[in-house]
Backbone bond lengths (Angstrom), bond angles and torsions (degrees), N, CA, C in turn:
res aa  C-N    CA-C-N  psi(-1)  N-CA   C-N-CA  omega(-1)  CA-C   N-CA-C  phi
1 X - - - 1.448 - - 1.528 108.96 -
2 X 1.327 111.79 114.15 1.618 108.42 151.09 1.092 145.58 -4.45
3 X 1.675 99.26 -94.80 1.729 117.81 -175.90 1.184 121.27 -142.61
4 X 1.258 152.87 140.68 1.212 162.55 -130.90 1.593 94.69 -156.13
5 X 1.701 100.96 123.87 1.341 102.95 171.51 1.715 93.96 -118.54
6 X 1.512 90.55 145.11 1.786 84.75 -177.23 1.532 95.10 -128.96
7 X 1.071 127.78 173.77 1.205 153.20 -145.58 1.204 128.35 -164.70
8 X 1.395 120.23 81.72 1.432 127.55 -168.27 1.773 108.62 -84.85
9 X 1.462 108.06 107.31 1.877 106.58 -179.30 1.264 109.33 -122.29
10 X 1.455 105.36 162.96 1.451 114.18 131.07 1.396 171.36 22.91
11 X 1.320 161.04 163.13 1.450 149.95 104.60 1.844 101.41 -73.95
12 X 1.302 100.81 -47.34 1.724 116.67 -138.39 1.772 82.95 -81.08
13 X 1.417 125.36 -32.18 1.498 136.33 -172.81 1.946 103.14 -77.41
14 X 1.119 108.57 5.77 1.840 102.61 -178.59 1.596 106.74 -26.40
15 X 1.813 89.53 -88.87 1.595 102.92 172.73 1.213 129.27 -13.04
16 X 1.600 115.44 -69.18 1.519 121.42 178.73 1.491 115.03 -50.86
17 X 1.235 105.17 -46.27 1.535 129.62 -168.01 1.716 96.00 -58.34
18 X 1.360 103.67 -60.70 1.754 97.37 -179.96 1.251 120.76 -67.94
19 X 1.143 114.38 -13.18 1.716 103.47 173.65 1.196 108.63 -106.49
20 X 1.190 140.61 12.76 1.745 144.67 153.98 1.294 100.84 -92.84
21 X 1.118 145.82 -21.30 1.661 159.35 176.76 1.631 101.45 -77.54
22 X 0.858 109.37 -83.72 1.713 127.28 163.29 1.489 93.23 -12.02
23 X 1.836 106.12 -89.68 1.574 107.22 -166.19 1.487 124.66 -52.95
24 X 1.253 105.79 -35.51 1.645 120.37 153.80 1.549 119.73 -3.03
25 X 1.864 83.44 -80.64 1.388 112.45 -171.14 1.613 118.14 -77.59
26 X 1.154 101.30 -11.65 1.413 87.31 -168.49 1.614 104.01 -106.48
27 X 1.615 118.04 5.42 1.206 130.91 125.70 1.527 139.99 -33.87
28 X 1.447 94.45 -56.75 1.452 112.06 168.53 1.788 98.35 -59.84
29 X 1.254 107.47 -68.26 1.305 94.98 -149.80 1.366 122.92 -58.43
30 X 1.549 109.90 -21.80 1.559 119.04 -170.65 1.756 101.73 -68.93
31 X 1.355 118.23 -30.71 1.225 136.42 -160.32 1.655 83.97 -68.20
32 X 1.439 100.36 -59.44 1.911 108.20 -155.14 1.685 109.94 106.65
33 X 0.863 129.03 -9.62 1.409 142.93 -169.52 2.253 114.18 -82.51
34 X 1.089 83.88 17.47 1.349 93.71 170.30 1.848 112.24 -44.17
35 X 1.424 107.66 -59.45 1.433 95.05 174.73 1.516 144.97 -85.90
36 X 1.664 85.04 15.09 1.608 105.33 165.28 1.802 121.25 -119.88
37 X 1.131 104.94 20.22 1.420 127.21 -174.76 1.575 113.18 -132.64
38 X 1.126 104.01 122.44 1.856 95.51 159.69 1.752 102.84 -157.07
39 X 1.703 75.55 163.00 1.845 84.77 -161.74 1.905 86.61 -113.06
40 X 1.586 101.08 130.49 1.786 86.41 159.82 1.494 86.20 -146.27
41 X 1.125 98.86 168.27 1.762 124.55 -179.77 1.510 117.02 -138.92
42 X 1.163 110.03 165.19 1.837 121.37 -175.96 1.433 100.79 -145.86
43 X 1.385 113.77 105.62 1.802 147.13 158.45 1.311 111.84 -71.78
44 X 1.504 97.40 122.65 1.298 93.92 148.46 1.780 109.83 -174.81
45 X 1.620 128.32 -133.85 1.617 103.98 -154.85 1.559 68.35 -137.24
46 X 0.789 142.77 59.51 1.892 141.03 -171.78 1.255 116.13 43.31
47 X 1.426 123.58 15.90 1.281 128.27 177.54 1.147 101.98 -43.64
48 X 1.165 142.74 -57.84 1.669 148.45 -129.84 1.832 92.95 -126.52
49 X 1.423 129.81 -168.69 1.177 117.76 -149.65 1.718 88.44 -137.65
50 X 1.303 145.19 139.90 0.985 137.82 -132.26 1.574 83.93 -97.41
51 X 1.295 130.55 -7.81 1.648 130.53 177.75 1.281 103.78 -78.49
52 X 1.755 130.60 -32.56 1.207 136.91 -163.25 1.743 104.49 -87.60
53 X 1.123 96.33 -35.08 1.594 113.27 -172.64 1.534 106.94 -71.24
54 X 1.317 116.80 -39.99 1.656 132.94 170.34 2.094 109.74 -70.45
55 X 1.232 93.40 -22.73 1.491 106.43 162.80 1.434 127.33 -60.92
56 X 0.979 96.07 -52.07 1.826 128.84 -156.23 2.116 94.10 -84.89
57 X 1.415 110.27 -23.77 1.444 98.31 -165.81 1.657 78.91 -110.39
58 X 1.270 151.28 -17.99 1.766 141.95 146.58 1.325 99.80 -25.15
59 X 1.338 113.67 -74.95 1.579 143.61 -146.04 2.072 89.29 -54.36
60 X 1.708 114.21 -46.29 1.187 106.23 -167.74 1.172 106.08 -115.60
61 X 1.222 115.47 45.89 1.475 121.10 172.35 1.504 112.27 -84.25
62 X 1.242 141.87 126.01 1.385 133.33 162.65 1.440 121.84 -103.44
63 X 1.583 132.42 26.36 1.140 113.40 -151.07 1.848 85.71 -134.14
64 X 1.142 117.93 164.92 1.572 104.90 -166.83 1.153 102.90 -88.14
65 X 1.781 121.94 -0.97 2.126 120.80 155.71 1.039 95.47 -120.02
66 X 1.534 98.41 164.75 1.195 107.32 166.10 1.605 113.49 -138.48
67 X 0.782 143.78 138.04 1.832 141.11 -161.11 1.557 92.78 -141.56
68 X 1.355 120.05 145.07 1.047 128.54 158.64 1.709 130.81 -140.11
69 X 0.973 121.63 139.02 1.466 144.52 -167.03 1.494 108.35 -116.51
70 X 1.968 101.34 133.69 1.186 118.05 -178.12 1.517 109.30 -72.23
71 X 1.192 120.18 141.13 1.579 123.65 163.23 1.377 122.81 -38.08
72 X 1.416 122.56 -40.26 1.726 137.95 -178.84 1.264 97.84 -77.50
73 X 1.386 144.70 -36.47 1.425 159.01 -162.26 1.546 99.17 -73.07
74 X 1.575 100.54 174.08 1.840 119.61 -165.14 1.533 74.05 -156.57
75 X 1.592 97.57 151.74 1.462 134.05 149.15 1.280 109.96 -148.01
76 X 1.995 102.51 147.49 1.344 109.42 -162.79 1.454 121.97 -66.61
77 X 1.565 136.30 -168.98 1.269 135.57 -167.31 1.610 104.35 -72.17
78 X 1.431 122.88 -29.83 1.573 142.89 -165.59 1.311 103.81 -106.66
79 X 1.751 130.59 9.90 1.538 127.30 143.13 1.382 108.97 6.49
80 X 1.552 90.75 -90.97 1.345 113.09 -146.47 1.566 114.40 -74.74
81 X 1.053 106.09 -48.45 2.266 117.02 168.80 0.975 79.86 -32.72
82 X 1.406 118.79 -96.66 1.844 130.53 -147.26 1.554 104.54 -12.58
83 X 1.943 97.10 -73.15 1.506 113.79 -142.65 2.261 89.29 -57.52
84 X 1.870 103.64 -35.64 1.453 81.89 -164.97 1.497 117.74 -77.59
85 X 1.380 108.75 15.76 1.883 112.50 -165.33 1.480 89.44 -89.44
86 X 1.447 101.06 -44.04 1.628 110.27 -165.11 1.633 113.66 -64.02
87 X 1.075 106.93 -41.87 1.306 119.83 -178.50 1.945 121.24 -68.00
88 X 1.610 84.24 -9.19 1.944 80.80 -165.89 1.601 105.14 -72.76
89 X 1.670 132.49 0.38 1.387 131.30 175.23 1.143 105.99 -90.08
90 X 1.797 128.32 7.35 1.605 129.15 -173.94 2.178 99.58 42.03
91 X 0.885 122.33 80.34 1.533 154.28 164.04 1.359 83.45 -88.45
92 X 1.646 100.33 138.96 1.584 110.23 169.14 1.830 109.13 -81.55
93 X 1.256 102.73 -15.52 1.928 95.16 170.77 1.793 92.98 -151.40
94 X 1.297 98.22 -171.99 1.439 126.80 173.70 1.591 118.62 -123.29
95 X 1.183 121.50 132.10 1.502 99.06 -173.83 1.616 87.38 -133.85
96 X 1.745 124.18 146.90 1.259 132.05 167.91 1.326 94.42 -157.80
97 X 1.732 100.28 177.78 1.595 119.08 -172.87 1.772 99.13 -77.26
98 X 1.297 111.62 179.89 1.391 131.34 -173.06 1.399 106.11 -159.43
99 X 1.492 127.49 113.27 1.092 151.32 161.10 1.536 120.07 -36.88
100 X 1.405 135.23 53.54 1.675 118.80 176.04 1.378 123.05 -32.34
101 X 1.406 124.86 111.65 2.022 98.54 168.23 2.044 101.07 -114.57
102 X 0.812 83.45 130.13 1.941 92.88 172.88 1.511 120.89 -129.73
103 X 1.252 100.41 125.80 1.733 116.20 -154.20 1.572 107.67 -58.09
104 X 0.932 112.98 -8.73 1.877 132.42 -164.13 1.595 104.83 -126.95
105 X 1.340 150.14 -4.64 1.142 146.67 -174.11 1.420 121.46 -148.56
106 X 1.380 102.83 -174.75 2.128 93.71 178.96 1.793 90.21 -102.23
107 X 1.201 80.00 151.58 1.809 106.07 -169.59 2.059 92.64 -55.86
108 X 1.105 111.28 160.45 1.241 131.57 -164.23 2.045 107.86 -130.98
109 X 0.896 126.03 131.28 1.475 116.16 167.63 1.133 112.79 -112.55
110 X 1.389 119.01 164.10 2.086 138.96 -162.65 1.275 81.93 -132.28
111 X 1.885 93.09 149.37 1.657 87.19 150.18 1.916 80.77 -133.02
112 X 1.333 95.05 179.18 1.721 109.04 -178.19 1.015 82.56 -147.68
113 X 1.723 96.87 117.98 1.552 118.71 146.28 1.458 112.79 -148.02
114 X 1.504 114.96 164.33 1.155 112.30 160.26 1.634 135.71 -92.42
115 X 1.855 87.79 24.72 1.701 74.62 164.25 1.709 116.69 -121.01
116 X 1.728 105.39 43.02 1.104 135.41 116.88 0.974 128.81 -35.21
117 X 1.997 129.06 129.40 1.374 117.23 160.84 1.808 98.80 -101.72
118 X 0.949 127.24 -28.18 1.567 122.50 -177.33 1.445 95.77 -153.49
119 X 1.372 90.12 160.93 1.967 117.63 169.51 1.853 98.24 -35.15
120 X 1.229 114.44 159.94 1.102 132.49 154.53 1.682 129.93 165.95
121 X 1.443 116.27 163.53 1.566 103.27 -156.52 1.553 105.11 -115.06
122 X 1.295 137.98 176.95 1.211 128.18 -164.33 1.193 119.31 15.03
123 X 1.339 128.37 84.50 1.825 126.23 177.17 1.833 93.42 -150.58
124 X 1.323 114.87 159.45 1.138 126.31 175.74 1.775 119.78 38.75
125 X 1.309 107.42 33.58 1.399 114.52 168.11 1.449 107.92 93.57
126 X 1.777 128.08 -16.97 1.150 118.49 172.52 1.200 129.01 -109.91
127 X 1.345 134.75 -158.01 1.590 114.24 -164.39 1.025 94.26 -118.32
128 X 1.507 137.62 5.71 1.239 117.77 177.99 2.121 91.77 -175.58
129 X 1.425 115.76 120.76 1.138 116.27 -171.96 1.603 110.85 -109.47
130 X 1.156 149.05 146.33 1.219 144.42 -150.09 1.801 116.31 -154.75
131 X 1.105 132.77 134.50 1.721 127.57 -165.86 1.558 71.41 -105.89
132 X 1.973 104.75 159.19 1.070 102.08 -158.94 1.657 110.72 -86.66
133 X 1.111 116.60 165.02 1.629 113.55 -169.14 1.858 97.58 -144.71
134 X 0.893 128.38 -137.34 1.485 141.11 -140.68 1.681 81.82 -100.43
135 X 1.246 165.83 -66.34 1.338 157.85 127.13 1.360 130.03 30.03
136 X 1.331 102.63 -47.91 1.416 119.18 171.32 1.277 123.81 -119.91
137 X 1.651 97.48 130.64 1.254 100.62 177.85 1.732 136.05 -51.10
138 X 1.119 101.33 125.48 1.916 93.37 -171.22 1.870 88.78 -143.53
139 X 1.464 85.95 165.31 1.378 96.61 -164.51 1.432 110.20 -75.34
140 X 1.364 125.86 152.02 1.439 129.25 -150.48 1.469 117.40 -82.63
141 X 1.595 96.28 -30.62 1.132 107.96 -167.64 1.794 113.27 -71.42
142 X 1.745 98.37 -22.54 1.586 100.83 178.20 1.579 109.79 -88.65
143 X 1.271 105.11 -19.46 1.807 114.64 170.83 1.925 110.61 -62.81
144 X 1.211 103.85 -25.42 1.315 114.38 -176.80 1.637 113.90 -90.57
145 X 1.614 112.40 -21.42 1.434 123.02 170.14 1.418 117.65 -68.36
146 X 1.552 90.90 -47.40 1.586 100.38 171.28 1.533 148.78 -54.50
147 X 1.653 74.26 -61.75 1.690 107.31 -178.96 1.264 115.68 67.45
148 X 1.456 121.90 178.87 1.421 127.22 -171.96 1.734 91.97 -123.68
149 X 1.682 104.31 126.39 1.275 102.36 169.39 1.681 128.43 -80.80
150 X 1.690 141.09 141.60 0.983 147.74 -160.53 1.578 112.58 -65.06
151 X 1.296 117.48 54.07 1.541 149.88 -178.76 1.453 114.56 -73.58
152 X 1.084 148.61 124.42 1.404 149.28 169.03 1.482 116.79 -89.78
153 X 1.620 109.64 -3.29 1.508 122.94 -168.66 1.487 98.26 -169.56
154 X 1.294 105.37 146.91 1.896 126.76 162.06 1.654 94.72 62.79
155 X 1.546 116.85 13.77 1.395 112.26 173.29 1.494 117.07 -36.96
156 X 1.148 110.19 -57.08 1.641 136.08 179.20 1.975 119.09 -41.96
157 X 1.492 83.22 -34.32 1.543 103.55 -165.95 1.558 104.95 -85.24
158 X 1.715 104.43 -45.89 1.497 111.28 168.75 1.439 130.48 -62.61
159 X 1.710 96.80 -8.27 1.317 120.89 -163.82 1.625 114.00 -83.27
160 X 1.535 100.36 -35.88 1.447 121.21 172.63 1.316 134.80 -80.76
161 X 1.201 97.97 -29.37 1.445 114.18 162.08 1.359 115.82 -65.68
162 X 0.937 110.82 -47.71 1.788 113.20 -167.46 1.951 100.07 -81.39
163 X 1.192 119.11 -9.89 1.386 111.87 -157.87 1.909 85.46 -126.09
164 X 1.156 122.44 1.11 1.601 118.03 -178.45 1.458 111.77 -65.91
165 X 1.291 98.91 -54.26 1.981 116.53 174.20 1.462 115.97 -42.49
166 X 1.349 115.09 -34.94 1.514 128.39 -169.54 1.700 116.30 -83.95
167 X 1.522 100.10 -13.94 1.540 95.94 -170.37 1.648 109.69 -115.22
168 X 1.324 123.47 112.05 1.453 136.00 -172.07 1.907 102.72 -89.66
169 X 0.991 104.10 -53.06 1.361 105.17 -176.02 1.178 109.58 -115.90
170 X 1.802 98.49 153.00 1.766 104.87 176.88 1.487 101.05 -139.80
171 X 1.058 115.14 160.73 1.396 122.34 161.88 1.463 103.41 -122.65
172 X 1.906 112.11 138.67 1.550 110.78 -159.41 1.569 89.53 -120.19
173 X 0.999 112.34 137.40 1.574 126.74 157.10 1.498 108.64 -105.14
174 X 1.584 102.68 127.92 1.277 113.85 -161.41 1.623 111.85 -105.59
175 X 1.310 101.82 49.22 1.710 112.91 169.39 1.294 121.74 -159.67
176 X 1.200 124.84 168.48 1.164 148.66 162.10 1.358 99.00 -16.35
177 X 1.657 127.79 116.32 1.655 120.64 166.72 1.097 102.82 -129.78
178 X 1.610 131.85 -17.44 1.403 126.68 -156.76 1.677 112.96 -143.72
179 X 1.084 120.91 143.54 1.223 102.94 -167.60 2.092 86.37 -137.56
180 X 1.412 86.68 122.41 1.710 118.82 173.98 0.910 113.41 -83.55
181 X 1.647 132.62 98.17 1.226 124.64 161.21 1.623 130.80 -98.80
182 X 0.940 106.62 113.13 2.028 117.48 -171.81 1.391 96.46 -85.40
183 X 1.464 113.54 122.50 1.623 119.43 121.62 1.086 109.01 -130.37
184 X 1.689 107.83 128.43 1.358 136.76 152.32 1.630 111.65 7.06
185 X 1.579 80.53 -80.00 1.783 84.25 -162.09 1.640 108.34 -66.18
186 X 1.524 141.24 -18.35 1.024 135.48 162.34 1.143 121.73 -73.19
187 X 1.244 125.99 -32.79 1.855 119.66 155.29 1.337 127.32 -36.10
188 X 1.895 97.20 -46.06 1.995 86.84 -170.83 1.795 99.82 -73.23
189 X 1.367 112.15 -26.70 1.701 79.16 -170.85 1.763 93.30 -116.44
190 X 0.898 129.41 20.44 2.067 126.66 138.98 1.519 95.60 -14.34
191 X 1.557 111.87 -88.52 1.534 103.08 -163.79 1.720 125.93 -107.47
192 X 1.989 89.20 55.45 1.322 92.01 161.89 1.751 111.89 79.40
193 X 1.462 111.82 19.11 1.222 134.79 -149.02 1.677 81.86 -121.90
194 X 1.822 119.24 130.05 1.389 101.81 167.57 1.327 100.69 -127.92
């Protein structure tokens, strides 16, 4: 198997969750790539810590990437092509832009790459630049070296750091793959934060 998209949700996120699942799949299917694609996810009510939960979908990853996408989040109709065109030179990650949208402001763009040394905001023409973390696809087997630490916050951030050293090569797709959606009031309690 390929690539493994995982999907860390919810109870209260069903809805969202099924129609990012849905579009997912029906990616896959148009493709035909069912046995080089799989979608799994990890539910639950915040019992567990959204670092542990990003753990737990490593642990059952079978695909030689693994990329993962927030439940509240969108990716475009060409997700899935892209990430598997990009991936056929086995590149230790993938790096492309990411769409910000915020209900109160003008949309913002990311790019993820690793020729990034750390996070940072207005630099190189975008509004916010990023080394790759849980977003981008990277190979599983170094996601599994790493791991995701049992974090309730900045999981993602701790995530990059520890996994930056490990990635020599990238292959960059130079568009729009991900689409970020912010509201405020779902950020402060996202991770269990009130």
């Amino acid at each position: 198997m390929r690539l493994t998209i995982a999907i860390p949700t919810i109870i209260t996120r069903k809805q969202q969750f099924d129609l990012l699942r849905l579009h997912i799949q029906n990616q896959i299917n148009e493709l035909g790539v069912q046995k080089e694609v799989e979608i799994i996810s990890e539910c639950d009510n915040k019992e567990i810590s959204i670092g542990a939960k990003r753990q737990l979908l490593i642990d059952k990853a079978k695909g030689d990437y693994i990329v993962m996408l927030d439940d509240d989040d969108w990716c475009p109709y060409y997700f899935v092509s892209e990430i598997l065109k990009a991936i056929e030179t086995n590149p230790d990650c993938v790096g492309y832009l990411e769409l910000c949208k915020f209900h109160n402001r003008k949309d913002e763009v990311s790019c993820f790459s690793n020729r990034f040394r750390q996070w940072g905001d207005n630099q190189f023409g975008y509004n916010h630049v990023r080394t790759p973390f849980f977003k981008s696809p990277i190979k599983t087997e170094l996601c599994k070296k790493v791991g995701s630490k049992d974090l309730r916050f900045a999981e993602d951030h701790q995530f990059a750091k520890d996994i930056l050293p490990l990635l020599k090569v990238e292959v960059f797709i130079n568009k729009v793959m991900y689409e970020y959606r912010y509201k405020a009031e779902d950020h402060k309690i996202k991770y269990g934060i009130k």
